[in-house]
C-alpha positions as a Markdown table, in Angstrom:
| # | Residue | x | y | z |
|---|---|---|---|---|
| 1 | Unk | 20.5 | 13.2 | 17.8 |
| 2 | Unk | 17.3 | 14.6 | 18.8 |
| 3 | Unk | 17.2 | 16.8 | 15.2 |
| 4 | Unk | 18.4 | 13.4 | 13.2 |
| 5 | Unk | 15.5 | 11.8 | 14.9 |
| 6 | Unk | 12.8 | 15.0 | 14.1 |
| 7 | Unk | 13.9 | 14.2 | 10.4 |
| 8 | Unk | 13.7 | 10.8 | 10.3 |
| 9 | Unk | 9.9 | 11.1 | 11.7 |
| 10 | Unk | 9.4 | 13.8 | 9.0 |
| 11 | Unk | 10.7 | 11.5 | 6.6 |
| 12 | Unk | 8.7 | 8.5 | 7.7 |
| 13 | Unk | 5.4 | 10.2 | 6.5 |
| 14 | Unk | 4.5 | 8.5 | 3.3 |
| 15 | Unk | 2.6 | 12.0 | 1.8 |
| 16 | Unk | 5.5 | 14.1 | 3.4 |
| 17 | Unk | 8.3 | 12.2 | 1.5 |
| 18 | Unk | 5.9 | 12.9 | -1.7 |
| 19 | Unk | 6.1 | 15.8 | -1.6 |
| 20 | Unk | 9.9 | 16.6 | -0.8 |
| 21 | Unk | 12.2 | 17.6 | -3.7 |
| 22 | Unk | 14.6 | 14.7 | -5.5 |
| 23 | Unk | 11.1 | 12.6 | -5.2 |
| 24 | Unk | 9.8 | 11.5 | -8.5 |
| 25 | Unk | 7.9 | 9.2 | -10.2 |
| 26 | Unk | 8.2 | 5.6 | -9.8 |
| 27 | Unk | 9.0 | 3.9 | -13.2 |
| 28 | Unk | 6.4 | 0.7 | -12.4 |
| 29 | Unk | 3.5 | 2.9 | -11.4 |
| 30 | Unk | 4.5 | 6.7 | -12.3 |
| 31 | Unk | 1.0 | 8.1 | -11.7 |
| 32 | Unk | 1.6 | 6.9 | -7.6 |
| 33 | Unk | 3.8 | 6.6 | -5.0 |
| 34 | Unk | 6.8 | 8.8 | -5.8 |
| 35 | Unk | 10.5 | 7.7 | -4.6 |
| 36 | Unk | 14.0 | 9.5 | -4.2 |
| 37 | Unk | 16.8 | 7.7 | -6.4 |
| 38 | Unk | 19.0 | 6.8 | -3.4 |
| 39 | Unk | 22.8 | 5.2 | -3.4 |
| 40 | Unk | 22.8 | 2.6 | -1.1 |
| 41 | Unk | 25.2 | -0.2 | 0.5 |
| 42 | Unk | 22.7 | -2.7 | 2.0 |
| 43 | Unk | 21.5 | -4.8 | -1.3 |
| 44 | Unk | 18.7 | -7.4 | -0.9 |
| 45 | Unk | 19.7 | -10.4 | -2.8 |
| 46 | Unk | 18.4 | -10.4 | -6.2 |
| 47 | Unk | 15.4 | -12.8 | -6.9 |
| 48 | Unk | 14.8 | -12.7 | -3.3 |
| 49 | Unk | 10.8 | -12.6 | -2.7 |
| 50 | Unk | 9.5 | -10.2 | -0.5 |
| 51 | Unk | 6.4 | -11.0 | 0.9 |
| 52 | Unk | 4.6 | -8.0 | 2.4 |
| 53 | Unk | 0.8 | -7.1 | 3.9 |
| 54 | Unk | -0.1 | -3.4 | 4.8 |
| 55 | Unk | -2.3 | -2.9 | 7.2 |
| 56 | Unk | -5.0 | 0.1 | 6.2 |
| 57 | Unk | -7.6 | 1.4 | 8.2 |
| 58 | Unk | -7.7 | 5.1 | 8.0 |
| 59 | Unk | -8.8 | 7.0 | 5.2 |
| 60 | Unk | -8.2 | 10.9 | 4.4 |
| 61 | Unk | -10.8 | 13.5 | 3.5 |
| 62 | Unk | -9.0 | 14.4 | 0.1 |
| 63 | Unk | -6.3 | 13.5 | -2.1 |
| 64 | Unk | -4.4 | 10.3 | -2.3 |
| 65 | Unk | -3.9 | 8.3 | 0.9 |
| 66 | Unk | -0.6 | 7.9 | 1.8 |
| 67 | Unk | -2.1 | 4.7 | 3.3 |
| 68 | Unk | -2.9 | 3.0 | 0.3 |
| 69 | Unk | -0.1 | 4.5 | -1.6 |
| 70 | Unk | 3.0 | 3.0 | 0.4 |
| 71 | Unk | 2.2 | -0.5 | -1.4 |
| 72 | Unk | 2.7 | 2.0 | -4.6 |
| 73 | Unk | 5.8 | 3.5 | -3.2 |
| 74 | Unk | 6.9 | -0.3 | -2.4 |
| 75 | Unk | 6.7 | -1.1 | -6.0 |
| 76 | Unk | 8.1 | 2.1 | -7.4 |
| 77 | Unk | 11.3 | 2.0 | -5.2 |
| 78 | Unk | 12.5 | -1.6 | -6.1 |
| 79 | Unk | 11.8 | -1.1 | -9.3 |
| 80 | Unk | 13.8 | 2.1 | -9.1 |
| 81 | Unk | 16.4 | 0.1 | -7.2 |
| 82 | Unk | 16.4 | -2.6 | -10.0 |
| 83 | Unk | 14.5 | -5.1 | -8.4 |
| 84 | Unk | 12.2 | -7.0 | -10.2 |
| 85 | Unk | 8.9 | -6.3 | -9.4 |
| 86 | Unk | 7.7 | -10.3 | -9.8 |
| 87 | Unk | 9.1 | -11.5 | -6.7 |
| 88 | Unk | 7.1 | -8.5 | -4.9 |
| 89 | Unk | 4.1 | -9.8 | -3.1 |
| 90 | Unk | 1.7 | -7.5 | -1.7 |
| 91 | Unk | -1.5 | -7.3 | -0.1 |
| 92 | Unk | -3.0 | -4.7 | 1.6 |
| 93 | Unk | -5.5 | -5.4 | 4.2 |
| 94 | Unk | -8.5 | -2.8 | 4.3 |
| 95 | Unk | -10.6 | -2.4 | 7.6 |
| 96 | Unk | -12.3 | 0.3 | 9.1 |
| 97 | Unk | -13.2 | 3.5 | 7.6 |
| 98 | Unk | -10.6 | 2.7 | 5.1 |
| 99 | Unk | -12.6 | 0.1 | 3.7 |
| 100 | Unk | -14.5 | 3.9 | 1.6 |
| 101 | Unk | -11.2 | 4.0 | -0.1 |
| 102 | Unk | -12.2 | 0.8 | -2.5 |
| 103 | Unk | -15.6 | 1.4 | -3.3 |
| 104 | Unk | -16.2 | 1.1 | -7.1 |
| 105 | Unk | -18.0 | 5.1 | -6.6 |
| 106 | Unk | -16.6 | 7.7 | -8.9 |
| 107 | Unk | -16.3 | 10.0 | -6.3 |
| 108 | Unk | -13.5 | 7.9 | -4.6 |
| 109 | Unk | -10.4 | 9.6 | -4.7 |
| 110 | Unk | -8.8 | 6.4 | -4.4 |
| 111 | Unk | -10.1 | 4.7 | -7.2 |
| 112 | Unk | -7.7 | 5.1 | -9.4 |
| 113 | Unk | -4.5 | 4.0 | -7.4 |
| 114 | Unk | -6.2 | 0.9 | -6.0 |
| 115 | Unk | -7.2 | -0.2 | -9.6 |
| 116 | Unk | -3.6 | 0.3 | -11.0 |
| 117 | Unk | -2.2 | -1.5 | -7.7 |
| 118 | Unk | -4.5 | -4.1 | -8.4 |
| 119 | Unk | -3.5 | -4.3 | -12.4 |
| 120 | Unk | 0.2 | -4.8 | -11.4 |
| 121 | Unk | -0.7 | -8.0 | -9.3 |
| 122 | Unk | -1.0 | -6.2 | -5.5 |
| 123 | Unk | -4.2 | -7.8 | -3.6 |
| 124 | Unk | -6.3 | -5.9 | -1.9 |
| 125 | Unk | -8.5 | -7.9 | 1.4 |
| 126 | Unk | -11.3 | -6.5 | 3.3 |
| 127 | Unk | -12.5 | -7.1 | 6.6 |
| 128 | Unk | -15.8 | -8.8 | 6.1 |
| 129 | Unk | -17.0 | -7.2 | 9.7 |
| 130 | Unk | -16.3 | -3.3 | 8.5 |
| 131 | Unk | -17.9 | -4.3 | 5.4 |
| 132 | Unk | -21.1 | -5.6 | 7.8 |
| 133 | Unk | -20.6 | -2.5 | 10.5 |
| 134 | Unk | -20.5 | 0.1 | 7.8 |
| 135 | Unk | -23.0 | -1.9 | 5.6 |
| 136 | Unk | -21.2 | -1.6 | 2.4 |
| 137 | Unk | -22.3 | -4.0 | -0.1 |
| 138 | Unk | -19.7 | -6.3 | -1.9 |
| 139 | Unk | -21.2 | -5.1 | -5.1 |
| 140 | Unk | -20.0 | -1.5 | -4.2 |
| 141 | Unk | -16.3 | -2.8 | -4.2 |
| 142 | Unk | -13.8 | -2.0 | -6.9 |
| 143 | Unk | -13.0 | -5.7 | -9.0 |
| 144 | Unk | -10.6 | -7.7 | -7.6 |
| 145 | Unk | -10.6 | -6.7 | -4.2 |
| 146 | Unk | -11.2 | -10.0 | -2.2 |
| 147 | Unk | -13.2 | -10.2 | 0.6 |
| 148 | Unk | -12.2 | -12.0 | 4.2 |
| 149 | Unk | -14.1 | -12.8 | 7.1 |
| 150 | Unk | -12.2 | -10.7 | 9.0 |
| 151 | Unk | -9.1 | -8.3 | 9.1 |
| 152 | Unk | -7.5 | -10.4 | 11.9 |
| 153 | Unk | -8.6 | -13.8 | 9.4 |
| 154 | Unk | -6.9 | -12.4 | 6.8 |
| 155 | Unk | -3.4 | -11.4 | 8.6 |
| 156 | Unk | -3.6 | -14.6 | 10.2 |
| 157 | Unk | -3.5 | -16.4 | 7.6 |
| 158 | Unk | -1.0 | -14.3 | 5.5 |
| 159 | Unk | 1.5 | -14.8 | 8.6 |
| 160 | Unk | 0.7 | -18.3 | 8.2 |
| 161 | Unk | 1.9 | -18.1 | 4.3 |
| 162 | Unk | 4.8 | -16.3 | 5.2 |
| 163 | Unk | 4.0 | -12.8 | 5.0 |
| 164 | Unk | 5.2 | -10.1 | 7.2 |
| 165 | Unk | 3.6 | -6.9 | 8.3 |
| 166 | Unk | 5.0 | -3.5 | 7.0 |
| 167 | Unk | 5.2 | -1.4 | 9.7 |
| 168 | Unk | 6.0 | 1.5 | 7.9 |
């Protein structure tokens, strides 16, 4: 039990599972969040919408954030899964030092993903208050990312849409 448990933490970590073999490129956003083609026998009802915020407030020091990239890997696996990526709702709700990760700077690392995220129709909301505490300007965000008053604002009100929190 206690090894089953080991792997399944292993597993859990969004750069880890990257980088395992069998994981590839998703076929909605290939350049991000790769998935394992997997055989399963729990189906989620066709058409069904799925209506999902991720939380994001750390950042990493190089390469993609496995953060920011789950919402990729969200897309890619039910797409891979045959799922059609409409009814997928996503936001991803930036605070804290995260909130480097979608500056418009060509020196962010994260630039890219958060811009093809954004293209396929995921929202990105930051927290108005990291924005103030770090005193980054809203000019010096990428396009489309929306700004809230607050982290806690914007998951409020996402709950109160009918969102749920990915805990993952």
């Amino acid at each position: 039990m206690r090894s089953i448990i080991s792997a399944l933490a292993f597993l859990s970590a969004s750069a880890a599972a990257q980088d395992l073999p069998g994981f590839e490129p998703g076929n909605v956003l290939p350049e991000f969040g790769k998935v394992a083609d997997v055989e399963t026998s729990f189906e989620a009802p066709q058409g069904q919408p799925f209506r999902v915020v991720f939380d994001v407030a750390k950042t990493v020091e190089e390469g993609e954030s496995p953060h920011i990239g789950k919402a990729a890997r969200f897309l890619n696996m039910h797409g891979e899964g045959g799922v059609d990526p409409r009814p997928l709702d996503i936001v991803v709700v930036i605070h804290g030092r995260a909130v480097g990760d979608i500056t418009n700077e060509d020196r962010n690392e994260q630039r890219a993903m958060v811009e093809a995220l954004l293209g396929k129709g995921v929202r990105f909301i930051v927290c108005g208050q990291s924005l103030a505490g770090l005193q980054v300007p809203q000019s010096a965000l990428i396009e489309g990312v929306e700004v809230a008053l607050s982290a806690m604002t914007a998951h409020a009100s996402l709950m109160e849409e009918g969102y749920h929190s990915m805990p993952f």
